[in-house]
C-alpha positions in Angstrom: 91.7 126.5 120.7 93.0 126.6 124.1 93.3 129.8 126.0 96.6 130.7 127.5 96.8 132.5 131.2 98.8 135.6 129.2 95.8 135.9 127.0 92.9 136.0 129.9 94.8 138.5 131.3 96.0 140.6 129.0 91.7 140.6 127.8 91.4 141.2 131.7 93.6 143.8 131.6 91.8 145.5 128.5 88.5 145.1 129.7 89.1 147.3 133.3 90.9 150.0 131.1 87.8 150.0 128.8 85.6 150.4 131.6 87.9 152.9 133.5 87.8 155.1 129.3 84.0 154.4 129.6 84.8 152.7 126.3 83.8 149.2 126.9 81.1 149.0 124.0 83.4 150.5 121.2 86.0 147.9 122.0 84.0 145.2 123.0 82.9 145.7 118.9 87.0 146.2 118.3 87.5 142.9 119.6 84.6 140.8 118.1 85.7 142.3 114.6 89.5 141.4 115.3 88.2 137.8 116.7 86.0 137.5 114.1 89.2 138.1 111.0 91.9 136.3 112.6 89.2 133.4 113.3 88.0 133.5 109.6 91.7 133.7 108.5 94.2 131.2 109.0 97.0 132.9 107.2 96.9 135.9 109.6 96.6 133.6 112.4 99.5 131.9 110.8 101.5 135.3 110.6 100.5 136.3 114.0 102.2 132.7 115.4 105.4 133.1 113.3 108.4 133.4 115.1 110.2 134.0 111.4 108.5 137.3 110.5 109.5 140.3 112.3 107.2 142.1 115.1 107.3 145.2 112.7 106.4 143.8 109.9 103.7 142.3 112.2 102.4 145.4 113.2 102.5 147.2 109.3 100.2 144.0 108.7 97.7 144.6 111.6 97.7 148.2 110.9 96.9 147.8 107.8 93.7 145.2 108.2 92.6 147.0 111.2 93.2 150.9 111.5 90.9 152.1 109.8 88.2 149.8 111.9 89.1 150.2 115.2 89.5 153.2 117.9 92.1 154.5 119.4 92.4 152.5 122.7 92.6 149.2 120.9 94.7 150.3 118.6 97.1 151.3 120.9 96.5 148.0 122.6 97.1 146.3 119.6 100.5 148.0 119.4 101.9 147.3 123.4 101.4 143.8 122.2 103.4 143.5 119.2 106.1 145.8 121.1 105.6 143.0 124.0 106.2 140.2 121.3 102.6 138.9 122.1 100.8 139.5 118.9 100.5 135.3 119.2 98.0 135.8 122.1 95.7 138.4 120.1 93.6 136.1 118.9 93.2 134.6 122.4 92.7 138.1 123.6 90.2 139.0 121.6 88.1 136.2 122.7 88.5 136.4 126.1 87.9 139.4 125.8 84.2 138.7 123.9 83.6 136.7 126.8 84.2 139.0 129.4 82.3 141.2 128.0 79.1 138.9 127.3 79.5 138.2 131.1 79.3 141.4 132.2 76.2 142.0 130.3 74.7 138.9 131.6 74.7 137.0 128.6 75.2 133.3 127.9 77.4 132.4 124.8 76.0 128.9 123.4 77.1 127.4 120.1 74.8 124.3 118.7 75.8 122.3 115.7 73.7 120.2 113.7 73.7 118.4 110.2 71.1 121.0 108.7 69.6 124.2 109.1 67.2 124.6 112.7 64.0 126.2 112.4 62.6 129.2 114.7 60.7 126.3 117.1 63.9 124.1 116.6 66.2 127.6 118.1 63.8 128.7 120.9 64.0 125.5 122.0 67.5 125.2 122.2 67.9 128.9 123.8 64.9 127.9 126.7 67.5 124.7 127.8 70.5 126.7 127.7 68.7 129.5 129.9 67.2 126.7 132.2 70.8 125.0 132.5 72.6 128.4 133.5 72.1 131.7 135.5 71.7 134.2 132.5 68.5 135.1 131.3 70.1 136.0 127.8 71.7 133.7 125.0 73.6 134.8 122.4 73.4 131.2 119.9 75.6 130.5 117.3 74.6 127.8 114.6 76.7 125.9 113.0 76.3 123.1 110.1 78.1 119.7 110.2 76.9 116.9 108.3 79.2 114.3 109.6 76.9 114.5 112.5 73.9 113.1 110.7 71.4 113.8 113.0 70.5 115.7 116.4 72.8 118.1 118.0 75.7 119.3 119.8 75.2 122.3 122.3 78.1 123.8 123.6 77.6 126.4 126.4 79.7 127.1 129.2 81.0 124.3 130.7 78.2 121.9 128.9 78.0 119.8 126.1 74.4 118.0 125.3 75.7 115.8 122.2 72.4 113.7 120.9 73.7 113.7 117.6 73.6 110.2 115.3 77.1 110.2 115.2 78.0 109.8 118.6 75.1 107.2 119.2 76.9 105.1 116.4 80.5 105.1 118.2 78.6 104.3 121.4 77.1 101.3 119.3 80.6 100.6 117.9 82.2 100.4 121.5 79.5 98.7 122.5 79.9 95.7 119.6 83.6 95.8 120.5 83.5 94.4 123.7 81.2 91.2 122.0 79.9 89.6 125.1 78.7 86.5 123.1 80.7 83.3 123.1 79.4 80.6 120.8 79.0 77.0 122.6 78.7 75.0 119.9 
């Protein structure tokens, strides 16, 4: 997903007025559990991107998922956006927003995916590279499954990507037998 420059600011934005409302943990927790629904649902991401459905009908929908689970600063948040006819950023928001936050509380965001569940040696492995590779002493890690890698890892974090995983080894191999060096002389 690529982030927009309206969406980094508009998190920007919300992130000095949480700190300004001394608020910043209740909707930094806002945030990761609007994030965490729009990521896990593509319809309402769908219905958030829609240019056909109405910004009010927009804003009955995302009252109705989130009110009840979010305070009064993002909700009111939530509602300059849809009035703004940004609710197609919120999403985008949301996770800059995650990030800003993690940063501020000197944290390092990593996610590593592999073709089967890691073990507790396997994790604190992966968390002492990240922490030797970056400036934060902290890592929050996200684990993710994917068999089509076969075997090894990927390890996303910040800028990085260490990718030792089976699959990428075979295209290497596969580029590499493309280019077929060998002439027969005979």
């Amino acid at each position: 997903m690529q982030d927009t420059k309206a969406g980094i600011r508009y998190a920007k934005s919300l992130f000095k007025l949480a700190i300004e409302r001394k608020e910043l943990e209740v909707v930094s927790a806002d945030m990761t559990l609007i994030n965490k629904t729009i990521h896990e649902n593509p319809e309402l991401r769908s219905m958030l991107k829609s240019p056909i459905i109405k910004s009010d009908k927009k804003a009955s929908i995302i009252h109705a998922i989130f009110a009840s689970n979010i305070g009064t600063t993002t909700a009111a948040f939530l509602d300059l956006i849809i009035k703004k006819r940004r609710e197609m950023h919120v999403e985008q928001i949301a996770r800059q927003f995650v990030i800003l936050y993690l940063e501020n509380n000197g944290v390092e965001e990593a996610v590593v995916t592999t073709a089967f569940a890691i073990d507790d040696t396997f994790r604190q492995r992966i968390i002492a590279l990240v922490v030797k590779h970056c400036k934060n002493d902290k890592v929050v890690l996200e684990e993710r499954i994917d068999p089509s890698i076969i075997g090894g890892f990927v390890l996303r974090f910040g800028d990085n990507q260490i990718d030792t995983s089976v699959e990428r080894e075979i295209e290497l191999l596969r580029r590499e037998f493309e280019k077929n060096l060998y002439v027969k002389d005979y």
